[in-house]
C-alpha positions as CSV (number, residue, x, y, z in Angstrom):
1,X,64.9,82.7,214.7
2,X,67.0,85.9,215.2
3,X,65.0,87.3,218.7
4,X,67.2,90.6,219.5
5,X,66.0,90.2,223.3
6,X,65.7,87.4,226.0
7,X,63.3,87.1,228.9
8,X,63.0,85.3,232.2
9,X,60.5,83.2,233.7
10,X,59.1,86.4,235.6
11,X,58.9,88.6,231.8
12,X,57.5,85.8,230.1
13,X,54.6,84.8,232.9
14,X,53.6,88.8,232.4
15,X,53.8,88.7,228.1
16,X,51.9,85.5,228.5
17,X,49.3,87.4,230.7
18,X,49.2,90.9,228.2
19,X,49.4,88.9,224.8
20,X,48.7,85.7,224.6
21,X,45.1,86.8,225.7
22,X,44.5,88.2,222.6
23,X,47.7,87.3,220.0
24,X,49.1,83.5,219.7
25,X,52.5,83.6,221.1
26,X,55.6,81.3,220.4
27,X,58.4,80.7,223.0
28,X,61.5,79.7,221.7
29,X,64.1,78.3,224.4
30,X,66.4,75.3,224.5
31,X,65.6,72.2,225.8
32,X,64.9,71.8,229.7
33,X,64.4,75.4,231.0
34,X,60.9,74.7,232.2
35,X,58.8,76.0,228.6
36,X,56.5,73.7,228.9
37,X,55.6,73.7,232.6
38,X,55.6,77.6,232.7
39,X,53.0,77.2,230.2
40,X,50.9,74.5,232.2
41,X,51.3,77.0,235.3
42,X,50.1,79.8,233.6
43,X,47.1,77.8,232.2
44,X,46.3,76.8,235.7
45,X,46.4,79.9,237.1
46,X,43.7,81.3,234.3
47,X,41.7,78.4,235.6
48,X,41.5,77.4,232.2
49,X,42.4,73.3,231.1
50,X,45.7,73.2,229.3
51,X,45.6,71.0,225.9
52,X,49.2,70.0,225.0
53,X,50.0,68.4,221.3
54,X,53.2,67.2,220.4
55,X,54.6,68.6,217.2
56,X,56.9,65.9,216.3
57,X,53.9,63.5,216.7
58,X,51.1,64.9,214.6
59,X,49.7,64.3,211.4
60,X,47.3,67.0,209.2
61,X,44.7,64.8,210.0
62,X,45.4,65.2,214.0
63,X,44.5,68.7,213.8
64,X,42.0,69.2,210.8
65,X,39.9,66.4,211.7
66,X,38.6,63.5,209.5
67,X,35.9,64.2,206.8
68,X,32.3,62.8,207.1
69,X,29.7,62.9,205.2
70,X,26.5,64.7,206.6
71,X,23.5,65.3,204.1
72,X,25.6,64.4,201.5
73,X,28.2,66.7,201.7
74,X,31.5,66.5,203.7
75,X,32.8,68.2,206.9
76,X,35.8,67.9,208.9
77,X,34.9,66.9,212.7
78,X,38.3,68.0,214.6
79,X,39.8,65.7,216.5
80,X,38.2,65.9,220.5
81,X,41.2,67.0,222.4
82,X,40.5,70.5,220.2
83,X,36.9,70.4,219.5
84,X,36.0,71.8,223.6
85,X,32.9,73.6,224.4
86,X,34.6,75.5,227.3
87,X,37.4,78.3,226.7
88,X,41.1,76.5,227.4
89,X,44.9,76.7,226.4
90,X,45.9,75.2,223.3
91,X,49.8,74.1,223.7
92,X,51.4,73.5,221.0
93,X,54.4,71.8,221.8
94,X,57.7,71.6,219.5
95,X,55.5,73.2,217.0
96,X,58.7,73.7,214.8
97,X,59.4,70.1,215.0
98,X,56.5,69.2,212.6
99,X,56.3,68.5,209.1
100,X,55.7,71.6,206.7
101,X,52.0,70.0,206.1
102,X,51.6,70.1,209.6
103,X,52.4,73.1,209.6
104,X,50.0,74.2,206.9
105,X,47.5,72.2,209.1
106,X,47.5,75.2,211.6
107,X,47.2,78.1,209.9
108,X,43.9,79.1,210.2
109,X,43.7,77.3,213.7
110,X,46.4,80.3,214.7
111,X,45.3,82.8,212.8
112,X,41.5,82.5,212.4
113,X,40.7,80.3,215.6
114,X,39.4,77.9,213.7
115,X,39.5,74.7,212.9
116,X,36.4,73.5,209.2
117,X,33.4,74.6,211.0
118,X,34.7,74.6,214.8
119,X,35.3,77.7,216.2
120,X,38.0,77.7,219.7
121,X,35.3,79.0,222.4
122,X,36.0,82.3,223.0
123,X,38.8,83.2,225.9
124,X,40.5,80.2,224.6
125,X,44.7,81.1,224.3
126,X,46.9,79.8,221.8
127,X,50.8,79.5,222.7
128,X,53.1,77.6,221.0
129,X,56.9,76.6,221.9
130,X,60.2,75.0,220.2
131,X,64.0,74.7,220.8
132,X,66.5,76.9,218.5
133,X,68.4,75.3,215.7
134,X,71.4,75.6,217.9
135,X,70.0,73.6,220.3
136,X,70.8,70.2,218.5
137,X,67.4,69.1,218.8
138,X,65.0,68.1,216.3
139,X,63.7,71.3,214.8
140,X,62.6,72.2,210.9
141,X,62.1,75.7,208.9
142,X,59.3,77.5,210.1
143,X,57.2,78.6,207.2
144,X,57.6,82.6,207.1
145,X,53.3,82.6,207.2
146,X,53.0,80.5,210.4
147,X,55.6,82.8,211.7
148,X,54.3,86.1,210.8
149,X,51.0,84.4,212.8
150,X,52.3,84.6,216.1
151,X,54.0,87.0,218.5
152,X,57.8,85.5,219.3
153,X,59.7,85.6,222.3
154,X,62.9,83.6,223.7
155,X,63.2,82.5,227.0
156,X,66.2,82.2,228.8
157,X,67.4,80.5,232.7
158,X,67.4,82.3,235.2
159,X,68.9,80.9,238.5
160,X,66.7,83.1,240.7
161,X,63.7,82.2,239.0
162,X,64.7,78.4,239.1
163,X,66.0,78.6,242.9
164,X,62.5,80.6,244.3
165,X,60.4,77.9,242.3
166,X,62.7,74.9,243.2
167,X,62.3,75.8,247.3
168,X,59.0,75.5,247.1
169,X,58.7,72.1,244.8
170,X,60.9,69.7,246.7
171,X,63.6,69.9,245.1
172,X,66.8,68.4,247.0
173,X,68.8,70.6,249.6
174,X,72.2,69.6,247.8
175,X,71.3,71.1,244.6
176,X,69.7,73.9,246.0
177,X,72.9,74.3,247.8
178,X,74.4,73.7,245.2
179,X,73.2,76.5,242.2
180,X,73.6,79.3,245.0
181,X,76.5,78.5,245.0
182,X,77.4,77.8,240.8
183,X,73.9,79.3,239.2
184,X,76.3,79.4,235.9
185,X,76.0,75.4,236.3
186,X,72.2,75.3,236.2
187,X,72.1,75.5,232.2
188,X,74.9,74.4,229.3
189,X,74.4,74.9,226.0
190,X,73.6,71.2,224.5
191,X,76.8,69.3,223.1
192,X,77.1,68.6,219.8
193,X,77.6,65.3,220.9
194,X,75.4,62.7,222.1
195,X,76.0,63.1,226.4
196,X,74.1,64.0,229.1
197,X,74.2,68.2,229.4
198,X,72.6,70.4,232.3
199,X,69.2,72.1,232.4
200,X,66.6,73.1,235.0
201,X,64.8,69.7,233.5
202,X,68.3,67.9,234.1
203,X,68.6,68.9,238.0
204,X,65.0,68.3,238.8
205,X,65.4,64.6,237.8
206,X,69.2,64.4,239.8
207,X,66.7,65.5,242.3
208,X,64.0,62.7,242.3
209,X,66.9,60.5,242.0
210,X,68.5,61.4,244.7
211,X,65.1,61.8,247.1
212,X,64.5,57.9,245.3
213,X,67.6,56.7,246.9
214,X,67.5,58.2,250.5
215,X,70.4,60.0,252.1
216,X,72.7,56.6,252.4
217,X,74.0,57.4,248.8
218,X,77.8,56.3,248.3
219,X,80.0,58.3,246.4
220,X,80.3,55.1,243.5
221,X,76.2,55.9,243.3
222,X,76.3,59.6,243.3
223,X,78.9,59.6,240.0
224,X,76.1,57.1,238.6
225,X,73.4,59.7,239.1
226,X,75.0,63.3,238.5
227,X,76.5,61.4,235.7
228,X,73.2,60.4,234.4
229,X,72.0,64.1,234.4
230,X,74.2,66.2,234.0
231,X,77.3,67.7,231.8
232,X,80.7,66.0,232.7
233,X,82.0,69.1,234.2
234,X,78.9,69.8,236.3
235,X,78.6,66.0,237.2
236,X,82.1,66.0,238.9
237,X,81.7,69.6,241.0
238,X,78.7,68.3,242.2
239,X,79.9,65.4,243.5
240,X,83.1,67.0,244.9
241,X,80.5,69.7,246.7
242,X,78.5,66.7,248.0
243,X,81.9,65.3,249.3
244,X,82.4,68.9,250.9
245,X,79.3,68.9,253.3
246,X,79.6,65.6,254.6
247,X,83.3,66.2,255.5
248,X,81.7,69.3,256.4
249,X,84.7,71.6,254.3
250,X,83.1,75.4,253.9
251,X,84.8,77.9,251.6
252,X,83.4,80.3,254.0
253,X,85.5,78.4,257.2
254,X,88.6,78.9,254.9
255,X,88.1,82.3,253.9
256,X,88.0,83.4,257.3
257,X,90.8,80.6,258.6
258,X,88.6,78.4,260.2
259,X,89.7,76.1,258.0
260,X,92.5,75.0,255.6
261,X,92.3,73.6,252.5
262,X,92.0,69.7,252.3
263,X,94.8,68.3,251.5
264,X,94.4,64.4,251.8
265,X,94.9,62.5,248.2
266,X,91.5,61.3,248.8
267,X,90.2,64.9,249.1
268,X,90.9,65.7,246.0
269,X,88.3,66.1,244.4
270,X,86.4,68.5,247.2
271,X,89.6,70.6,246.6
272,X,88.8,71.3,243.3
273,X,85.4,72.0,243.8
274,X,86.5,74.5,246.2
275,X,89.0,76.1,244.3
276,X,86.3,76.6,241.7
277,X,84.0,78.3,244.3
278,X,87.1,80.2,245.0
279,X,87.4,81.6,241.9
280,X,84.0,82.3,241.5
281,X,83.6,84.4,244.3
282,X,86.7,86.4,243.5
283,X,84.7,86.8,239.9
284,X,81.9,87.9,241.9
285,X,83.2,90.1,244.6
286,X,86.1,92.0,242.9
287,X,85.8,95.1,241.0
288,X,87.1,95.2,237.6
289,X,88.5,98.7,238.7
290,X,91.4,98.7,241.8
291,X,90.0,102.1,242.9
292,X,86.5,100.9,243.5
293,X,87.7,98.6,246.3
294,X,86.1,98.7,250.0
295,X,87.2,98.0,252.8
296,X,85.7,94.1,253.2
297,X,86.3,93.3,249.6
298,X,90.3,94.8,250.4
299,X,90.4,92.3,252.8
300,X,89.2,89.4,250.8
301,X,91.8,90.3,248.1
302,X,95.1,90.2,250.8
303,X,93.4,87.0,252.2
304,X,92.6,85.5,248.8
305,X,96.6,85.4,247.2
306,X,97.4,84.1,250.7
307,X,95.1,81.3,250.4
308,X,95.8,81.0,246.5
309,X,100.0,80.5,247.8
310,X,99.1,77.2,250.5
311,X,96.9,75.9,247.7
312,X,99.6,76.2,245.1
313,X,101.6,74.6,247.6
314,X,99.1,71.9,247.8
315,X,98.2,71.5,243.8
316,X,100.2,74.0,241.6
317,X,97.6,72.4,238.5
318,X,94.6,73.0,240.8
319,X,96.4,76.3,241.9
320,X,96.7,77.7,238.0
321,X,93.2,76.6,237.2
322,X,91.4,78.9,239.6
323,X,93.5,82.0,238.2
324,X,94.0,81.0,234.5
325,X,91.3,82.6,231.9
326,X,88.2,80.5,230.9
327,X,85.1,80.8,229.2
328,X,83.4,82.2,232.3
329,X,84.2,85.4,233.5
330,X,88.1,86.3,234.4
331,X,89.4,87.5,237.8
332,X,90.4,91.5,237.2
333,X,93.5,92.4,235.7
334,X,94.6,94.4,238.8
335,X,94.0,91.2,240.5
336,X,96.2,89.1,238.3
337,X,98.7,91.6,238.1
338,X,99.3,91.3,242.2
339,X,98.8,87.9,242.4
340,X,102.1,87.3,239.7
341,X,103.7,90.1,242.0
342,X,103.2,89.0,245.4
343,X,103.3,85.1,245.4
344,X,106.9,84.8,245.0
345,X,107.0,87.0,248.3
346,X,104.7,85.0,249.9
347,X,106.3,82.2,249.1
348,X,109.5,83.5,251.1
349,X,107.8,84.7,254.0
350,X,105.8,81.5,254.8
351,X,109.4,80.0,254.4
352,X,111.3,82.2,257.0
353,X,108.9,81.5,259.3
């Protein structure tokens, strides 16, 4: 499904609110980024009971009912879970994970609000939900009619969204922390391969985890669990940030010289994940345009090549990594430009001293 533009949690909670009150909407999304429990939330909030079926589980007959005969002739009694006297929200779940008779099985339950002889009580809301084809996940052809039913819409992560919800659910102080710090490692696109990848879903069950085991976690059982959850890349930052706070290294302390880099073998790791955090903030804070600098942000970049020469001089690998281009965002050119210009002369100065 081709959807020219993406929404957060925030736009999708208000097209839920102005259409799906009176036009069956799909969200399309990958898998993990809280579709289903924005849904449930929005139900709630309505006051109305929220009916989720599972798309990849149905059958025709799960949805149209079984026929019976009454005075001699048949009619379709629909199954309970859909046959309600009071108004409610009809999920429907992976809805393009079905079978194309499935499928069929729903169009007038979309598009008429009705199911044989029932009729959904009026205020009742239809929404429906799936992952994309390049999700990896199980999905099938949507029939062009069942499309045309319903009013589409993607929904995307949004770190903000995911941060104000996760304060207020429990969810662990490390990865809270944590996404402030990396919101580009909330959400990866799934692997083509078969391997743990990150998600809102993914971090929420690190988290329960985590609160299951108590704060005494070793670091052996905290690459069990962020390896359990989470992409490969992800999995090892995390842990090297966990590593960070409880040897209570802050990128903030060696910005401003508190601190120096660690440079212990056995620190390694927290080293990288620093250096990443390093980069990122350089990403963040510099302007792609030398004229646009201020006065603080002039000041990071003098302190930044300083502190990108005693980490060279610690890990040259570690070193290139937080300057060389990637799939995330680059460091400006200006930036590059003086960092290839002034090392060397650096480099001699710390020596002469």
């Amino acid at each position: 499904m081709n959807i020219p533009v993406t929404v957060d949690q925030k736009q999708l909670l208000d097209i839920l609110l102005n259409v799906a009150t009176v036009r069956p909407v799909f969200i399309w999304g990958a898998p993990g980024i809280g579709k289903s429990s924005i849904v449930e939330n929005f139900a709630g909030e309505l006051g109305l009971a929220c009916v989720s079926l599972l798309g990849s589980q149905l059958a025709p007959e799960d949805i149209i009912g079984v026929p019976q005969i009454v005075d001699g002739k048949s009619v379709f009694c629909p199954p309970r879970s859909i046959a309600r006297d009071e108004a409610y929200c009809l999920f429907l779940d992976e809805l393009n994970a079905c079978s194309q008779e499935v499928q069929k099985s729903f169009y007038s339950l979309i598009h008429d609000r009705r199911v044989g002889e029932y009729q959904l009580p009026k205020g009742s809301i239809i929404i429906g939900a799936g992952n994309r084809a390049q999700d990896n996940a199980i999905v099938k052809p949507m029939s062009s009619a069942l499309i045309n039913r319903m009013f589409h819409v993607e929904l995307t992560a949004s770190h903000r969204e995911w941060l104000t919800w996760a304060k207020n659910n429990g969810i662990h102080p490390y990865i809270l922390e944590y996404i402030g710090l990396r919101p580009d490692h909330l959400w990866q696109q799934p692997p083509k391969t078969e391997e743990a990848f990150s998600s809102p879903r993914s971090w929420h069950i690190l988290s329960d985890a985590l609160r299951s085991h108590g704060d005494e976690v070793s670091d052996k059982q905290m690459e069990i669990l962020a390896g359990g959850c989470l992409s490969p890349h992800h999995a090892t930052q995390f842990r090297a940030f966990v590593k960070q706070i409880r040897n209570r290294y802050a990128l903030s302390a060696i910005l401003s010289g508190e601190q120096k880099w660690p440079s212990a073998p056995e620190d390694r790791d927290a080293l990288y994940f620093l250096a990443q955090s390093f980069r990122a903030q350089l990403v963040k804070e510099l302007p792609a345009n030398k004229s646009k600098l201020s006065g603080n942000v002039q000041s990071l970049a003098v302190r930044a090549k300083v502190l990108m020469q005693d980490l060279a001089n610690i890990s040259l690998e570690i070193a290139q990594m937080a300057v060389a281009p990637s799939d995330e965002a680059a460091l400006p050119d200006w930036f590059m430009v003086e960092i290839v210009r002034d090392l060397p002369r650096l480099a001699a100065k710390k020596k002469g001293k």
